[in-house]
C-alpha positions as CSV (number, residue, x, y, z in Angstrom):
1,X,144.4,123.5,76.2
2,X,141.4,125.7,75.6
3,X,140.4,122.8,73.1
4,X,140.4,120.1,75.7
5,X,138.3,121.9,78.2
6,X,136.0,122.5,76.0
7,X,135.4,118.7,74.7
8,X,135.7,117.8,78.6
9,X,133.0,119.9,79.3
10,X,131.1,119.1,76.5
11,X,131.4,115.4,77.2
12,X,130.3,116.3,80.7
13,X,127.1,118.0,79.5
14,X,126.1,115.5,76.8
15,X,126.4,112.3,79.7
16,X,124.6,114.6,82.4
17,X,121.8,115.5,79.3
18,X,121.6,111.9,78.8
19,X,121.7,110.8,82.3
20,X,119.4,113.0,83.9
21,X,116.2,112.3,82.4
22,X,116.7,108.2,83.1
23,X,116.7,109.6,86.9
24,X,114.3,111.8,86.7
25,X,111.5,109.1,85.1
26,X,108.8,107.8,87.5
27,X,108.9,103.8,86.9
28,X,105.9,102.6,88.6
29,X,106.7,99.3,90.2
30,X,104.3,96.6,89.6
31,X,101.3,95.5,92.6
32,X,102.8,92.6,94.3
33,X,99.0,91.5,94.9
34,X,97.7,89.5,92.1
35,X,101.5,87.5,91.4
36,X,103.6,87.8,94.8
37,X,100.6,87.2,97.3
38,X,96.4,87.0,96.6
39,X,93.8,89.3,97.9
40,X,90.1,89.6,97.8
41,X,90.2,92.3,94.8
42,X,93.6,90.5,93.6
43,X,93.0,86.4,93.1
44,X,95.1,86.2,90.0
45,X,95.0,82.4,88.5
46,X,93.3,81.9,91.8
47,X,89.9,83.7,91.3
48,X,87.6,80.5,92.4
49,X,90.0,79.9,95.4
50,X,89.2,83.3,97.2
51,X,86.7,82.0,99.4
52,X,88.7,78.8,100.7
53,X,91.7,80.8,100.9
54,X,91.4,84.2,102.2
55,X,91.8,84.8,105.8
56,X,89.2,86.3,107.6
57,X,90.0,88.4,110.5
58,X,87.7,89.5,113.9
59,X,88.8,91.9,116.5
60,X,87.2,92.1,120.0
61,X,88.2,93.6,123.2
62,X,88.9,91.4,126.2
63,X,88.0,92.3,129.9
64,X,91.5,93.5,130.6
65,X,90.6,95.7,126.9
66,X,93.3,93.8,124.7
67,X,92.6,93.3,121.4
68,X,92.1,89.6,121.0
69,X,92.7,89.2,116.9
70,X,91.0,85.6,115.1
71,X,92.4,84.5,112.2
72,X,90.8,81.6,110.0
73,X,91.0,80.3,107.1
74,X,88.0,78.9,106.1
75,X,89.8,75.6,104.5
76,X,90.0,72.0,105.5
77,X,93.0,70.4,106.0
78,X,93.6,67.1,104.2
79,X,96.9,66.0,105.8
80,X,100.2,66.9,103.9
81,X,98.2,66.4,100.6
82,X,96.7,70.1,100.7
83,X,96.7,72.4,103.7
84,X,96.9,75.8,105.1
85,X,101.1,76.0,106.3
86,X,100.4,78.9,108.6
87,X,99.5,82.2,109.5
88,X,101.1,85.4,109.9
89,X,100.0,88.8,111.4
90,X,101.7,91.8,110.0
91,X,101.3,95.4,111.4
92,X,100.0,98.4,109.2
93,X,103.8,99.0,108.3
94,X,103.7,95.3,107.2
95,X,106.2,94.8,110.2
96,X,106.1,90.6,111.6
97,X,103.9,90.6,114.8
98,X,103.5,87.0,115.3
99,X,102.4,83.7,113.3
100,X,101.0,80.6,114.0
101,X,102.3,77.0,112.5
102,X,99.6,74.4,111.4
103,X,100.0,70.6,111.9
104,X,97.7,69.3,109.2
105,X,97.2,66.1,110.8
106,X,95.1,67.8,113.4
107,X,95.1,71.4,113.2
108,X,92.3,73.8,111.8
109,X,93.6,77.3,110.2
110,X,92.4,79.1,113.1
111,X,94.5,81.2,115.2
112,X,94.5,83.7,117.6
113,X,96.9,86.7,119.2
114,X,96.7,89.0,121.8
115,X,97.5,93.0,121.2
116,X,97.7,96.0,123.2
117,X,94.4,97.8,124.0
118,X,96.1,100.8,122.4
119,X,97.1,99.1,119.0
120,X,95.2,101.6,116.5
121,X,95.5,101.5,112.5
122,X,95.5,98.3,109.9
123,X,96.7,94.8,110.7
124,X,97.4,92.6,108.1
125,X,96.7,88.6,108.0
126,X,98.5,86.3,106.0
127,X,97.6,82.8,105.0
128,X,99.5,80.4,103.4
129,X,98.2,77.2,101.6
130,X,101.0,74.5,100.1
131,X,99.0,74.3,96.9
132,X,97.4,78.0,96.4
133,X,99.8,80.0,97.8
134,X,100.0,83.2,100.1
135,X,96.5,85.4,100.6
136,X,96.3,88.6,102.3
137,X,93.7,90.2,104.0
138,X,93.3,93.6,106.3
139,X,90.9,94.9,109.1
140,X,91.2,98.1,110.7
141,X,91.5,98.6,114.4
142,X,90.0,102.0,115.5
């Protein structure tokens, strides 16, 4: 009986020795910018496509002191051949706040949102073109 215990618990000690370190490793999880989406300082296989591409954003306070946010994208659209899809705005927890849907035909990638006068802290635009995928720029609202 005494025998038993003892290879139980060394068995227990040798997995937990084992184990333990595996959990206790910091894996650094690889930037999303560069592969998932494209940024300024991130353009990946898109470096001469930053210009046409990345969104730029403008914030200005109206008379009733909302923020009124501008997206564009400073890209033509050539019908469905090659076009900006849409754009997104994405609060500074990356949380969906609204998007606008381009018709290609006869939209430019320009859009516009309202926010509260009291919105402080990063905003996020996101751009997506059907040929040069998803670009992300910031601005801070102070």
């Amino acid at each position: 009986m005494q025998r038993r215990n003892f290879l139980l618990g060394s068995a227990a000690v040798a997995t937990t020795s084992l184990l333990l370190p595996l959990g206790q490793q910091a894996v650094a999880a690889p930037s999303p910018a560069g592969g998932l989406y494209y940024t300024a300082d991130q353009p990946g296989r898109w470096a001469a496509k930053v210009e046409s591409h990345l969104p730029q954003i403008t914030a200005e306070s109206t008379a009733s002191g909302e923020r009124k946010i501008s997206v564009v994208t400073d890209h033509g659209q050539h019908g469905y051949k090659h076009y900006i899809v849409k754009h997104q705005l994405l609060d500074s927890e990356y949380r969906f706040i609204a998007e606008t849907l381009f018709d290609p035909t006869q939209d430019e990638a320009m859009s516009h949102y309202l926010l509260p006068a009291n919105y402080r802290g990063r905003l996020y635009a996101l751009s997506l073109c059907n040929k040069h995928d998803l670009w992300l720029n910031m601005i801070e609202i102070t």
